[in-house]
Biopython code that builds the backbone (N, CA, C, O; Angstrom):
import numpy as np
from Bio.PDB.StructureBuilder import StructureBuilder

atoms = [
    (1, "UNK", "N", (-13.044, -3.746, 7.692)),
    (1, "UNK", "CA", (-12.158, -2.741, 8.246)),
    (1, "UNK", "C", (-12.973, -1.841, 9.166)),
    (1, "UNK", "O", (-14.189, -1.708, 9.030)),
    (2, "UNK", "N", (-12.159, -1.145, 10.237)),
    (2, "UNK", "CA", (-12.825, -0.159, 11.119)),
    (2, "UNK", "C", (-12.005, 1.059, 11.540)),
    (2, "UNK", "O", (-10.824, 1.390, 11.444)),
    (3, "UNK", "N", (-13.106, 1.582, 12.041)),
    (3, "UNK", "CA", (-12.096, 3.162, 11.620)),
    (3, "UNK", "C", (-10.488, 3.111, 12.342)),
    (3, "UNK", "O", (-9.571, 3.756, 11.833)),
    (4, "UNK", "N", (-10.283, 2.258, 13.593)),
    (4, "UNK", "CA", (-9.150, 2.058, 13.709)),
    (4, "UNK", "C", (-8.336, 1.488, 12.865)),
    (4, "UNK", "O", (-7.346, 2.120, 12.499)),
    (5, "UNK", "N", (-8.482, 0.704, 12.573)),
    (5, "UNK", "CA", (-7.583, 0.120, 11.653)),
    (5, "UNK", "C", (-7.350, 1.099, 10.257)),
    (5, "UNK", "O", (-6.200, 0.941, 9.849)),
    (6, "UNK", "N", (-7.999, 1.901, 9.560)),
    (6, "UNK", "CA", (-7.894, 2.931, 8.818)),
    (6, "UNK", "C", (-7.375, 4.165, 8.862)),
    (6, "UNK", "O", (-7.051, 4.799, 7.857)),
    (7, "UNK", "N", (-7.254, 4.635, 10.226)),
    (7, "UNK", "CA", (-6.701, 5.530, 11.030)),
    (7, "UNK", "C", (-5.160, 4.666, 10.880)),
    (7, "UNK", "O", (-4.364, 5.344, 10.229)),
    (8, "UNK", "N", (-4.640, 3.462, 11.294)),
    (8, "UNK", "CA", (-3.858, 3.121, 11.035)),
    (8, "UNK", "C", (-3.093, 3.297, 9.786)),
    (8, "UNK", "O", (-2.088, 3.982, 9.592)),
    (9, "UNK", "N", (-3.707, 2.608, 9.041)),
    (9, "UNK", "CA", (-2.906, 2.460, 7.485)),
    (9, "UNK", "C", (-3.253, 4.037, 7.127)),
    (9, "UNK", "O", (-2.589, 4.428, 6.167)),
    (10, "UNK", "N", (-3.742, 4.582, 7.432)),
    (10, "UNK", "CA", (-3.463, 6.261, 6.710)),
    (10, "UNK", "C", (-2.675, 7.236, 7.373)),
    (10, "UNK", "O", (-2.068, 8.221, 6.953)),
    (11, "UNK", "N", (-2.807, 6.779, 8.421)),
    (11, "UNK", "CA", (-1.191, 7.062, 9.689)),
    (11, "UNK", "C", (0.192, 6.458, 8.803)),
    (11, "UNK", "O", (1.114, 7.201, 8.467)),
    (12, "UNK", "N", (0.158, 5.287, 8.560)),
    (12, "UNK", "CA", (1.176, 5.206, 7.774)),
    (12, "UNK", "C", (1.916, 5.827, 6.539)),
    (12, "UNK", "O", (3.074, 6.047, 6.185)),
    (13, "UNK", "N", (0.575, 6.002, 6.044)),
    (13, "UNK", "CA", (0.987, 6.182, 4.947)),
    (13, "UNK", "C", (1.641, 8.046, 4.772)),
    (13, "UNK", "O", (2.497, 8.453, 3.986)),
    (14, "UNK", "N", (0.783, 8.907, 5.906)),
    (14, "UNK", "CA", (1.028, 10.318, 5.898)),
    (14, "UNK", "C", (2.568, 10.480, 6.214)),
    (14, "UNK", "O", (3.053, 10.720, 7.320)),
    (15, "UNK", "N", (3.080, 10.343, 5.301)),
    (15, "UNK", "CA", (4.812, 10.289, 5.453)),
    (15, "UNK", "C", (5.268, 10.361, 4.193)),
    (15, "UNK", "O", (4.982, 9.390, 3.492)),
    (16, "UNK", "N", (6.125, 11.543, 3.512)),
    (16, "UNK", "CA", (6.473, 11.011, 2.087)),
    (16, "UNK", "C", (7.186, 9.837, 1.635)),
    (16, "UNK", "O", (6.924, 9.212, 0.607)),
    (17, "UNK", "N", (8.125, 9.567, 2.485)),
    (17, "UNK", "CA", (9.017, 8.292, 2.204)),
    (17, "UNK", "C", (7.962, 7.165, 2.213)),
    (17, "UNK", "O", (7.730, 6.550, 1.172)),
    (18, "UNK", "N", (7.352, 6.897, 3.304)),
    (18, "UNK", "CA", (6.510, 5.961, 3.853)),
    (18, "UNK", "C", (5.874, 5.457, 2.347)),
    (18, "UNK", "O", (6.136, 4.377, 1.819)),
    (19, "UNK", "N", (5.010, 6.466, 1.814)),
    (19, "UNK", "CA", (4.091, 6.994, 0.998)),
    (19, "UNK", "C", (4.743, 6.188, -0.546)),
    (19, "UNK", "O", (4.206, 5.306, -1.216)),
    (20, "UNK", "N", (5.907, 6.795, -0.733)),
    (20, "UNK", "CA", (6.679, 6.491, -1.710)),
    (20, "UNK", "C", (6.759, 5.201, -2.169)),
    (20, "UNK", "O", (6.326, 4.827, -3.258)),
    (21, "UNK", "N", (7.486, 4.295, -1.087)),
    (21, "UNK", "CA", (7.668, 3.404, -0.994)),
    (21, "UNK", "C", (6.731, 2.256, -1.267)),
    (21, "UNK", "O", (6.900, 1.357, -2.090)),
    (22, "UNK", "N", (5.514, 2.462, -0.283)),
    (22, "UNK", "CA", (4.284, 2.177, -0.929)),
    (22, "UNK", "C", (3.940, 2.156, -2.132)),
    (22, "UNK", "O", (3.906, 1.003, -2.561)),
    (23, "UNK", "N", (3.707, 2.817, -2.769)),
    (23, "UNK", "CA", (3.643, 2.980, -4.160)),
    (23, "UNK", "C", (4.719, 2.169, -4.930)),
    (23, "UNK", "O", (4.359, 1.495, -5.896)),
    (24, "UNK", "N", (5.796, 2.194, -4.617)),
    (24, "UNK", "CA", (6.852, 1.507, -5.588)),
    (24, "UNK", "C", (6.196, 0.103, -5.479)),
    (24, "UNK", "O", (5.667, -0.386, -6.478)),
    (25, "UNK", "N", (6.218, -0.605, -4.210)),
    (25, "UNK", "CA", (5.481, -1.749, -4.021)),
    (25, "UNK", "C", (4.242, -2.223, -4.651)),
    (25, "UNK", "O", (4.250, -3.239, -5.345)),
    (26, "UNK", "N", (3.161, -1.525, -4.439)),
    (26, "UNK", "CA", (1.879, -1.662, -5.334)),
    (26, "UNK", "C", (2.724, -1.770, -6.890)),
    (26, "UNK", "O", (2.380, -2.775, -7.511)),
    (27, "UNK", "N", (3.827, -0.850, -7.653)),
    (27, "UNK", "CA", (4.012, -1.516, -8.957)),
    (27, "UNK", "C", (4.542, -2.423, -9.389)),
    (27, "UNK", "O", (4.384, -3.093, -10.410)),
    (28, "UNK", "N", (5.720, -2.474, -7.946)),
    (28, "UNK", "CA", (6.429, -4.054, -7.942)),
    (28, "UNK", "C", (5.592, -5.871, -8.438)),
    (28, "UNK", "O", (5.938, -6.926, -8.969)),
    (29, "UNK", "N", (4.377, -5.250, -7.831)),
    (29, "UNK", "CA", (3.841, -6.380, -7.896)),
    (29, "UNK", "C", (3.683, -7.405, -6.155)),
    (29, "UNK", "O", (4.071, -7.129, -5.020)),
    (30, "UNK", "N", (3.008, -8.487, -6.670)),
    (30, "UNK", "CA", (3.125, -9.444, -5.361)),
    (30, "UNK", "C", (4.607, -10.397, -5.390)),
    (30, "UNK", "O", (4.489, -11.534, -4.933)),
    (31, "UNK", "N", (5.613, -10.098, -5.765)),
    (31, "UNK", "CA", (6.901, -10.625, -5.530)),
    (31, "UNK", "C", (7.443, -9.652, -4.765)),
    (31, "UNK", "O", (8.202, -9.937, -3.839)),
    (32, "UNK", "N", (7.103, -8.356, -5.076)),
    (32, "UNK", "CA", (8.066, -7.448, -3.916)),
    (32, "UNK", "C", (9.213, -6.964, -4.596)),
    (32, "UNK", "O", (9.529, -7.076, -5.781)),
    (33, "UNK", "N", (9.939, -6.254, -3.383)),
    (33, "UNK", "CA", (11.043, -5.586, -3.560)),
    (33, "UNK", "C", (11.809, -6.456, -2.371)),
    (33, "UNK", "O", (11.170, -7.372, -1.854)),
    (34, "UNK", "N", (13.094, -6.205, -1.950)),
    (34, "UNK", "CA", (14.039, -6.630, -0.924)),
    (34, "UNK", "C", (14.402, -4.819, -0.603)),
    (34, "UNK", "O", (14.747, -3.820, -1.236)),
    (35, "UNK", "N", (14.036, -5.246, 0.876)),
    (35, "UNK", "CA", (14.161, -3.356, 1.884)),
    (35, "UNK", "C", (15.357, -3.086, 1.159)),
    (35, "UNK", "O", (15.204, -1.872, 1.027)),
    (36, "UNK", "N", (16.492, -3.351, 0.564)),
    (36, "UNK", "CA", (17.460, -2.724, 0.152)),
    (36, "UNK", "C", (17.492, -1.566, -1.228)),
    (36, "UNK", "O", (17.811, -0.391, -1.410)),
    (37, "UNK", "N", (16.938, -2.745, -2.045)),
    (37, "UNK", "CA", (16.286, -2.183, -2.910)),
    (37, "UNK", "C", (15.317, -1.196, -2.791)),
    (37, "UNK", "O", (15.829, -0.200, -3.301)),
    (38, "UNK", "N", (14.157, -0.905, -2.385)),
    (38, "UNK", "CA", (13.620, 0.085, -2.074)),
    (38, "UNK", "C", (14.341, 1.256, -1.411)),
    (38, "UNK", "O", (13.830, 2.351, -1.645)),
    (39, "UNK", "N", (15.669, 1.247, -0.455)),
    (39, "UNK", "CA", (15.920, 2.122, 0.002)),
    (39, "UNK", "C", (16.914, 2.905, -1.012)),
    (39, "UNK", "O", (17.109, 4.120, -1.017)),
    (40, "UNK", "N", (17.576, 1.816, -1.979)),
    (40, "UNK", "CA", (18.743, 2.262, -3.178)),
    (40, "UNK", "C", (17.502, 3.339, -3.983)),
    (40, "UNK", "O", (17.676, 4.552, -3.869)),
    (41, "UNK", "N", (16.548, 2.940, -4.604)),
    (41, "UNK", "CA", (15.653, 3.467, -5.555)),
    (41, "UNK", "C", (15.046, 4.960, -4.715)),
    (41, "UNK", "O", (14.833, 5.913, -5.465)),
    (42, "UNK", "N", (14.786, 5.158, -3.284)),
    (42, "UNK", "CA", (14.320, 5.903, -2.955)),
    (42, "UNK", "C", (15.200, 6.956, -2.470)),
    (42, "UNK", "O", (14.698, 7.905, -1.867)),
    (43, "UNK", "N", (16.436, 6.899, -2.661)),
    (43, "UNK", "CA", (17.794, 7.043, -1.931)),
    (43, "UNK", "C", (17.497, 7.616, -0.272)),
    (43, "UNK", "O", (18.034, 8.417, 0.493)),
    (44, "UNK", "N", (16.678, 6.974, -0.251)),
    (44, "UNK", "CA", (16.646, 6.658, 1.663)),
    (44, "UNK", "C", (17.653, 5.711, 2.405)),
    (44, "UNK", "O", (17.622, 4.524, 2.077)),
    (45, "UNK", "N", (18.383, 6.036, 3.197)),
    (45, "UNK", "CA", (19.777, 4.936, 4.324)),
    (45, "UNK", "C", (18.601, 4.146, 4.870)),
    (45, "UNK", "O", (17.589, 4.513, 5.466)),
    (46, "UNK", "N", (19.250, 2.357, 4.301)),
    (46, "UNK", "CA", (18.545, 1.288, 4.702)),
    (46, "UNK", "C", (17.949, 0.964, 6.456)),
    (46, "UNK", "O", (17.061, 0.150, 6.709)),
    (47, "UNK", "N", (18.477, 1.579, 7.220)),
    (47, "UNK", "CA", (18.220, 1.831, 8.349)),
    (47, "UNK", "C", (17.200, 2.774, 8.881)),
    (47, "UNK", "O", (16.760, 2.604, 10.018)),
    (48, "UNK", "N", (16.805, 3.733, 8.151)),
    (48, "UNK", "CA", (15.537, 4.779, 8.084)),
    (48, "UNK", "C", (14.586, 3.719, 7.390)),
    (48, "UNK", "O", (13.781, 3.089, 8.076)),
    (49, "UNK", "N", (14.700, 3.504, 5.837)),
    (49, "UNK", "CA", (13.546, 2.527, 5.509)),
    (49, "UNK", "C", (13.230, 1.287, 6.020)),
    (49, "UNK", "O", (12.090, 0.914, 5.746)),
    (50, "UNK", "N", (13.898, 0.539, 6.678)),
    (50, "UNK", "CA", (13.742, -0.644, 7.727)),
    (50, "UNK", "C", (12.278, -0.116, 8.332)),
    (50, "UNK", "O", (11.151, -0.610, 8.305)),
    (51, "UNK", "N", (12.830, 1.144, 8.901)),
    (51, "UNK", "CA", (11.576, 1.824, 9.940)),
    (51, "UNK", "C", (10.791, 2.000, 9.319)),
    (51, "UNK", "O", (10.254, 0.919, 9.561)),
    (52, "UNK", "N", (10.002, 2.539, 8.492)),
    (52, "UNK", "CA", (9.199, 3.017, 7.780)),
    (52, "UNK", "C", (8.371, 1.890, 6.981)),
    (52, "UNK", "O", (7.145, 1.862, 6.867)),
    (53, "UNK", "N", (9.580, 0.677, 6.287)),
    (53, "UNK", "CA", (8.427, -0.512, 6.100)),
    (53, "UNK", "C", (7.963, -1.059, 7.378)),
    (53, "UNK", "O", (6.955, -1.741, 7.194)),
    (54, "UNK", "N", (8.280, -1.019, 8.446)),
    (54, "UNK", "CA", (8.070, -1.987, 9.638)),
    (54, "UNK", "C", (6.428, -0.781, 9.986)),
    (54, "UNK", "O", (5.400, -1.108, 10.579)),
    (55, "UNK", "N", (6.676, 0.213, 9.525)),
    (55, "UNK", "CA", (5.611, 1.288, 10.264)),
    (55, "UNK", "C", (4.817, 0.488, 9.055)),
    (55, "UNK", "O", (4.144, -0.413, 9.554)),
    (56, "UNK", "N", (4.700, 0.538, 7.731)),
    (56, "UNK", "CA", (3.298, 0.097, 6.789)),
    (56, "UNK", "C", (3.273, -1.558, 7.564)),
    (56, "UNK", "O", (2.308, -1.845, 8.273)),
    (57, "UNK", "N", (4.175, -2.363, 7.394)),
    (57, "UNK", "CA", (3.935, -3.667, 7.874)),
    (57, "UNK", "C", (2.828, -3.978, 9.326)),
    (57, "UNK", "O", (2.220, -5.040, 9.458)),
    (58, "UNK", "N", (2.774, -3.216, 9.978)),
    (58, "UNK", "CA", (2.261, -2.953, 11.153)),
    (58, "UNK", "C", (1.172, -2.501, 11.303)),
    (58, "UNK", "O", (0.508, -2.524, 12.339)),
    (59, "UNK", "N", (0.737, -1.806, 9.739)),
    (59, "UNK", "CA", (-0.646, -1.016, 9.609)),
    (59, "UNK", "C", (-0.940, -1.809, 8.377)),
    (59, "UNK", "O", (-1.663, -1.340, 7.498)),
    (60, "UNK", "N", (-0.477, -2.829, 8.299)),
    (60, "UNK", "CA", (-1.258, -4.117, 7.431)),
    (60, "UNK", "C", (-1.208, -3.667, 5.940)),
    (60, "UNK", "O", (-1.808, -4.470, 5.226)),
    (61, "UNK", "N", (-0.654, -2.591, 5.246)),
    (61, "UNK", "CA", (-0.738, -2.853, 3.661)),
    (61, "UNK", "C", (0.701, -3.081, 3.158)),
    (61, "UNK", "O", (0.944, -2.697, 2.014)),
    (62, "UNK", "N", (1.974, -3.829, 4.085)),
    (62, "UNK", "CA", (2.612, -4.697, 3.602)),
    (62, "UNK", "C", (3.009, -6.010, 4.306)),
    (62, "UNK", "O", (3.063, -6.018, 5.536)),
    (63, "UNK", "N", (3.176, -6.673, 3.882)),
    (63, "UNK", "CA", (3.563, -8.268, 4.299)),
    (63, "UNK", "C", (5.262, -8.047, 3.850)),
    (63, "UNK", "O", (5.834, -7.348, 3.014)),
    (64, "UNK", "N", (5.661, -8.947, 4.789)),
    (64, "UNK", "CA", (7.006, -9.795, 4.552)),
    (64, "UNK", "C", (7.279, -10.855, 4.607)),
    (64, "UNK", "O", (6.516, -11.662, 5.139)),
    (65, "UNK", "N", (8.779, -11.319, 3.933)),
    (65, "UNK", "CA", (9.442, -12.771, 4.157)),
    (65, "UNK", "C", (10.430, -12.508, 3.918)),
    (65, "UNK", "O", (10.725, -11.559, 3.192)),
    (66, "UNK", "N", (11.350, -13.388, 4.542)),
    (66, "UNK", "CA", (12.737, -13.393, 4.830)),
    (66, "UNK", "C", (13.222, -14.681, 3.076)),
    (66, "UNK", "O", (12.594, -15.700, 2.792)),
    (67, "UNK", "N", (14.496, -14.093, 2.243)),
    (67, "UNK", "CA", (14.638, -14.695, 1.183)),
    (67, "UNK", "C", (16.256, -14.930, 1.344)),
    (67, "UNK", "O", (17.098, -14.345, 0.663)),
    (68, "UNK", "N", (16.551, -15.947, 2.429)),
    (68, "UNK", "CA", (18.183, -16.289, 2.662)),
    (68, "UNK", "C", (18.537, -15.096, 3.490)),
    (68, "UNK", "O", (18.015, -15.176, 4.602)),
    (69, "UNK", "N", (19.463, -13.698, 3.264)),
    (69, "UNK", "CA", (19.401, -13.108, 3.654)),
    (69, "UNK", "C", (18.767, -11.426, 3.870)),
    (69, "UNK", "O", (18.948, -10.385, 4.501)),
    (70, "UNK", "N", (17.911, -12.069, 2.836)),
    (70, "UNK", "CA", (17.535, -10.567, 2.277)),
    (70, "UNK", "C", (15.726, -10.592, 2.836)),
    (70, "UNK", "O", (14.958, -11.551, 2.762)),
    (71, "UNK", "N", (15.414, -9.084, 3.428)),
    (71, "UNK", "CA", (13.884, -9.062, 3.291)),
    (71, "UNK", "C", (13.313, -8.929, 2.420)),
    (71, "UNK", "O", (13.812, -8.012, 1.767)),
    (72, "UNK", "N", (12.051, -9.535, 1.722)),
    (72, "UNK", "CA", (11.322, -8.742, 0.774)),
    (72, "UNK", "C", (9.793, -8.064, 1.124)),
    (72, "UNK", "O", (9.109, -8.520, 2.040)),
    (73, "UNK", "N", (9.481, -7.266, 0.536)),
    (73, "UNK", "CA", (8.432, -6.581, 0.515)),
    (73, "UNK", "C", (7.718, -6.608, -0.405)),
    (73, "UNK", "O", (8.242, -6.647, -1.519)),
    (74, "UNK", "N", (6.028, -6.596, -0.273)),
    (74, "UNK", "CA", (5.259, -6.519, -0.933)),
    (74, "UNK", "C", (3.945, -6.071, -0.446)),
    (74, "UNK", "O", (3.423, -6.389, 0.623)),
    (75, "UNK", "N", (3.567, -5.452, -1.170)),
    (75, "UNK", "CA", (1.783, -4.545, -0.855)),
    (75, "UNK", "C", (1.172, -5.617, -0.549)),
    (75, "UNK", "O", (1.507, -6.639, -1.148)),
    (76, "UNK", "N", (0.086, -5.688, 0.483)),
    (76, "UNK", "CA", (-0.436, -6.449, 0.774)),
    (76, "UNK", "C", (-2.310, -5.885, -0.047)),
    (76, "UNK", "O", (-3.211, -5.249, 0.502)),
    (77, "UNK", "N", (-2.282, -6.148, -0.694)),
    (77, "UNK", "CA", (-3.274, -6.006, -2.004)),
    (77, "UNK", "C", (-4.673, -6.184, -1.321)),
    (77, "UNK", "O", (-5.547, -5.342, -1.525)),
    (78, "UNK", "N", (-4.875, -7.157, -0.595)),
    (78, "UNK", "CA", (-6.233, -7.604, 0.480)),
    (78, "UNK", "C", (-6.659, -6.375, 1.030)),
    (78, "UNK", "O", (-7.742, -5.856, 0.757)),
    (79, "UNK", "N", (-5.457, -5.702, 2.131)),
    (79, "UNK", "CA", (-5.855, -4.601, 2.634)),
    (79, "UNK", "C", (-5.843, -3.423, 2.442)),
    (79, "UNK", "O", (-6.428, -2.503, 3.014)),
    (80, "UNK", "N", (-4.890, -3.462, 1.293)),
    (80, "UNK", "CA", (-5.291, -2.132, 0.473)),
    (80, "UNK", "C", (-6.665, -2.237, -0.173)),
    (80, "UNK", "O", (-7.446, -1.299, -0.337)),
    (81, "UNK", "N", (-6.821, -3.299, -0.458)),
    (81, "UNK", "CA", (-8.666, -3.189, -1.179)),
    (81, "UNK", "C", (-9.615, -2.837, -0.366)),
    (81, "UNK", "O", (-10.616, -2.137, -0.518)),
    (82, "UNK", "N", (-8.958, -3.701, 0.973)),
    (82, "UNK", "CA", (-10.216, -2.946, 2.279)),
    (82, "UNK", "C", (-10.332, -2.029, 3.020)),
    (82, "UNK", "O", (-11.160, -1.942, 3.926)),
    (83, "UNK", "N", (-9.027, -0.771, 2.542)),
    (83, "UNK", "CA", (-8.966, 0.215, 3.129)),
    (83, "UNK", "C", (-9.899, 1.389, 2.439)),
    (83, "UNK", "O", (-10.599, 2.282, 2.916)),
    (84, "UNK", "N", (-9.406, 0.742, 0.341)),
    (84, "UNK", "CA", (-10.438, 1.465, -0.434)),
    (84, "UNK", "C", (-11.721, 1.531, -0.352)),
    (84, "UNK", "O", (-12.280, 2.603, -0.580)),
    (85, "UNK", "N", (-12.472, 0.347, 0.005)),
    (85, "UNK", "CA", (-13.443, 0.463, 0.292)),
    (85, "UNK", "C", (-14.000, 0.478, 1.334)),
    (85, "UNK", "O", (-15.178, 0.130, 1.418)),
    (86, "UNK", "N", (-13.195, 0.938, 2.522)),
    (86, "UNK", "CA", (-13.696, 1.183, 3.592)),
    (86, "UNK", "C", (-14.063, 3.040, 3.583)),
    (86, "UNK", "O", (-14.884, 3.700, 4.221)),
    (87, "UNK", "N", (-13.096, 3.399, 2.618)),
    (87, "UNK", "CA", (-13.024, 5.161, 2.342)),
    (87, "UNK", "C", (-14.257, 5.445, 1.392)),
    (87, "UNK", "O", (-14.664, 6.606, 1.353)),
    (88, "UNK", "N", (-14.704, 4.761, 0.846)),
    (88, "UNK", "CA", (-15.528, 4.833, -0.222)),
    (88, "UNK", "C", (-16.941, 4.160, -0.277)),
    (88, "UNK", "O", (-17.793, 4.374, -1.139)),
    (89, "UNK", "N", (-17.034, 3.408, 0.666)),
    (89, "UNK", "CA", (-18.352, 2.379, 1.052)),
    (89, "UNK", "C", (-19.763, 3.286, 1.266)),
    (89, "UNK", "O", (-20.807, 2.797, 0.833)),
    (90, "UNK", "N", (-19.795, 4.452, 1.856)),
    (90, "UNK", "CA", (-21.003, 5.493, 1.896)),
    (90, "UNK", "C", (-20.961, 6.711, 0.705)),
    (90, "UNK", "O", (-21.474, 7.796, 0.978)),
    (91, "UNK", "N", (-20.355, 6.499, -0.578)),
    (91, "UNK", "CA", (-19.929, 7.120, -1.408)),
    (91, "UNK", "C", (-21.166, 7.828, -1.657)),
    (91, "UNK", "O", (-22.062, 7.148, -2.159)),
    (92, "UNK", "N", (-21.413, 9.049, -1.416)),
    (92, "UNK", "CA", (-21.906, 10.105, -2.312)),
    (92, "UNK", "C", (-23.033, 9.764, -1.497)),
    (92, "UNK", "O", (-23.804, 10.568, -2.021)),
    (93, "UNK", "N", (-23.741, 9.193, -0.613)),
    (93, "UNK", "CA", (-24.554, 9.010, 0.459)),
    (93, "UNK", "C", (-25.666, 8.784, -0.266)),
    (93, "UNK", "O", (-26.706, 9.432, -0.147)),
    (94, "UNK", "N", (-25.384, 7.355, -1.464)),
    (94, "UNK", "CA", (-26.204, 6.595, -2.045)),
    (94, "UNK", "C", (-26.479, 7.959, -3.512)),
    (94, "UNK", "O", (-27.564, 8.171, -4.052)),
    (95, "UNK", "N", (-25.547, 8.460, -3.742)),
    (95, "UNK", "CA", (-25.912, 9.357, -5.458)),
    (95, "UNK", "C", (-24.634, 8.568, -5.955)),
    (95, "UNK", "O", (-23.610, 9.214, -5.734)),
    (96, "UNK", "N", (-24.408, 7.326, -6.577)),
    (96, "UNK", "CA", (-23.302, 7.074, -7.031)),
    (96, "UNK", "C", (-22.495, 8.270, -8.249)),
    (96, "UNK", "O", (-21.317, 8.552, -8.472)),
    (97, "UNK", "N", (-23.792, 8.731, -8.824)),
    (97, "UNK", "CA", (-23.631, 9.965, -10.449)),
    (97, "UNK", "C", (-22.591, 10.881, -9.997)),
    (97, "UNK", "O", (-21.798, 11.188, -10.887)),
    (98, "UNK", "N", (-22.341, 11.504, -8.622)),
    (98, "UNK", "CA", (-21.667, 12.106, -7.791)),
    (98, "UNK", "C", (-19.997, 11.755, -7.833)),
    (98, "UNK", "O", (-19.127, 12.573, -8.129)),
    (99, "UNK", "N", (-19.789, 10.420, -7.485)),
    (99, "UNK", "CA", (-18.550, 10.119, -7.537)),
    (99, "UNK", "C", (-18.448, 9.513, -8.678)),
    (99, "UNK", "O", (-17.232, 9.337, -8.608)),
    (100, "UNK", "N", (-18.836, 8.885, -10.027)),
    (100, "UNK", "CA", (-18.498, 8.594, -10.920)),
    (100, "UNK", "C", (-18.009, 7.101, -10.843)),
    (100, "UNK", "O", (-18.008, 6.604, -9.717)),
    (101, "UNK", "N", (-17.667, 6.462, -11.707)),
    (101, "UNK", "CA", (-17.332, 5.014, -11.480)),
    (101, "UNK", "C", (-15.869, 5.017, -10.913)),
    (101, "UNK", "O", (-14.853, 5.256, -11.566)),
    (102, "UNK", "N", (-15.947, 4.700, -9.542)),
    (102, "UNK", "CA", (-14.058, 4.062, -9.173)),
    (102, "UNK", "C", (-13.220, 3.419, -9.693)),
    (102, "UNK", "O", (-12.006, 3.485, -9.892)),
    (103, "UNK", "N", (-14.877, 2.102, -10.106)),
    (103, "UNK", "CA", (-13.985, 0.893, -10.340)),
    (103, "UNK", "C", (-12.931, 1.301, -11.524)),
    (103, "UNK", "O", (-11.753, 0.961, -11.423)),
    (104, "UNK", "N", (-13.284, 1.857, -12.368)),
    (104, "UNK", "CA", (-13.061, 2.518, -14.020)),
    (104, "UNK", "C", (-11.750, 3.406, -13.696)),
    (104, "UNK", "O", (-10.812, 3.567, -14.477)),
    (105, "UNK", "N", (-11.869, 3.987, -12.314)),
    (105, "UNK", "CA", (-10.852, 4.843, -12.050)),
    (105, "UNK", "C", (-9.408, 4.123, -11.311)),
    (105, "UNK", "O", (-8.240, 4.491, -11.436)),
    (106, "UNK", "N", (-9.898, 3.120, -10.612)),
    (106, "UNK", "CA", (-9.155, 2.233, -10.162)),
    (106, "UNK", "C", (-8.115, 0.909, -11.213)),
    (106, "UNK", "O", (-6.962, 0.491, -11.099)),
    (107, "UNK", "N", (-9.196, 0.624, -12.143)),
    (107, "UNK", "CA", (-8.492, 0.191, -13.040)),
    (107, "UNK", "C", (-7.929, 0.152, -14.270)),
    (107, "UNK", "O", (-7.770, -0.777, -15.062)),
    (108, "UNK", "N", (-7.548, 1.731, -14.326)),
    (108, "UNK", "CA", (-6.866, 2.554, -15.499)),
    (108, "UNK", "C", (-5.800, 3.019, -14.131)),
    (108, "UNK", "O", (-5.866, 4.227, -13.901)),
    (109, "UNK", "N", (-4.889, 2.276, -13.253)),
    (109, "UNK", "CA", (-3.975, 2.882, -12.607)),
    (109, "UNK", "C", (-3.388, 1.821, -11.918)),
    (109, "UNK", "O", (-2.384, 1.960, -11.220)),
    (110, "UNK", "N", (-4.396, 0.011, -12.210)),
    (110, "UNK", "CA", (-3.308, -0.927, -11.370)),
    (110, "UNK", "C", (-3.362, -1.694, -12.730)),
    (110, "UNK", "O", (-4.127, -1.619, -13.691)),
    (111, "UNK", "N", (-2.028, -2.624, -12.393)),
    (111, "UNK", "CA", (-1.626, -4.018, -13.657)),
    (111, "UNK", "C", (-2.656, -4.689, -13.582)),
    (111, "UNK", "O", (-3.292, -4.209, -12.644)),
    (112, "UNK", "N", (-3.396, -5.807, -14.164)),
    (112, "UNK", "CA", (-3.866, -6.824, -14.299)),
    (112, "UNK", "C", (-3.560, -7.745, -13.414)),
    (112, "UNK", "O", (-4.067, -7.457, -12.330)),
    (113, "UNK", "N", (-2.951, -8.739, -13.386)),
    (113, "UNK", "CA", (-2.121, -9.372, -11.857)),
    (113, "UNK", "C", (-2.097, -8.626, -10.514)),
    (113, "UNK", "O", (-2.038, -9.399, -9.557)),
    (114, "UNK", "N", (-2.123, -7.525, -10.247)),
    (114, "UNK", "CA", (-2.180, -7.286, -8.583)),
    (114, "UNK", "C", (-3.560, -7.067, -8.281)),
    (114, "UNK", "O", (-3.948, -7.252, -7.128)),
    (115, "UNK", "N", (-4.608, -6.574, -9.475)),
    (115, "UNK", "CA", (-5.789, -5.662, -8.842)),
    (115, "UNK", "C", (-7.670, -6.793, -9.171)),
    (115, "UNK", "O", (-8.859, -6.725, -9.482)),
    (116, "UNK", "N", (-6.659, -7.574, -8.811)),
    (116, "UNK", "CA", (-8.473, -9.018, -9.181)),
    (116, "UNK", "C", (-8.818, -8.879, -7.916)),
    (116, "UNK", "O", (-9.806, -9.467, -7.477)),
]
sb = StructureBuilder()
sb.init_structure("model")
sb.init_model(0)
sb.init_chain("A")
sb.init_seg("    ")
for serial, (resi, resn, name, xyz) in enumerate(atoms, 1):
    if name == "N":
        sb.init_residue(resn, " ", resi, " ")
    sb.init_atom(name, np.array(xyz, "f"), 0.0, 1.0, " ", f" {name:<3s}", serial, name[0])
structure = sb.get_structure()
């Protein structure tokens, strides 16, 4: 990752809806949600969240596919990992004791299945 591309996905994400949504996804899992669904749960009009996944889709921490007629959504898990450690890669400017273990912090907050 490079700072553009990070500038990206954190551009995205500085949005509460945006933000939200995100998050629902990361718990969804890698099956996703369908944009409808996310917009019922967030009570956002499917036409605002259209926009808003197309804004994360675009800054790479979600993927899509078309399921008959429905979109689905899902965190794209790859680049959320490489955004984390693109934020965190000069951590504590080599004092790891400073920031404490991530990993430990990271995985007391994702499922088993999304976070290998």
């Amino acid at each position: 990752m490079n700072d553009v591309s990070a500038v990206a996905a954190l551009s995205a994400l500085a949005h509460a809806d945006r933000l939200a949504a995100f998050r629902m996804l990361v718990r969804a899992g890698p099956n996703g949600m369908a944009s409808g669904e996310i917009a019922e749960a967030l009570s956002i009009p499917p036409t605002r969240m259209s926009f808003h996944l197309a804004t994360l889709e675009r800054a790479k921490l979600l993927r899509s596919w078309r399921d008959g007629r429905r979109i689905l959504y899902a965190a794209s898990y790859d680049d959320m990992r490489q955004l984390l450690a693109f934020l965190t890669e000069d951590c504590c400017s080599g004092n790891p004791e400073i920031c404490g273990n991530l990993g430990d912090a990271f995985a007391s907050t994702c499922a088993p299945e999304t976070c290998r």
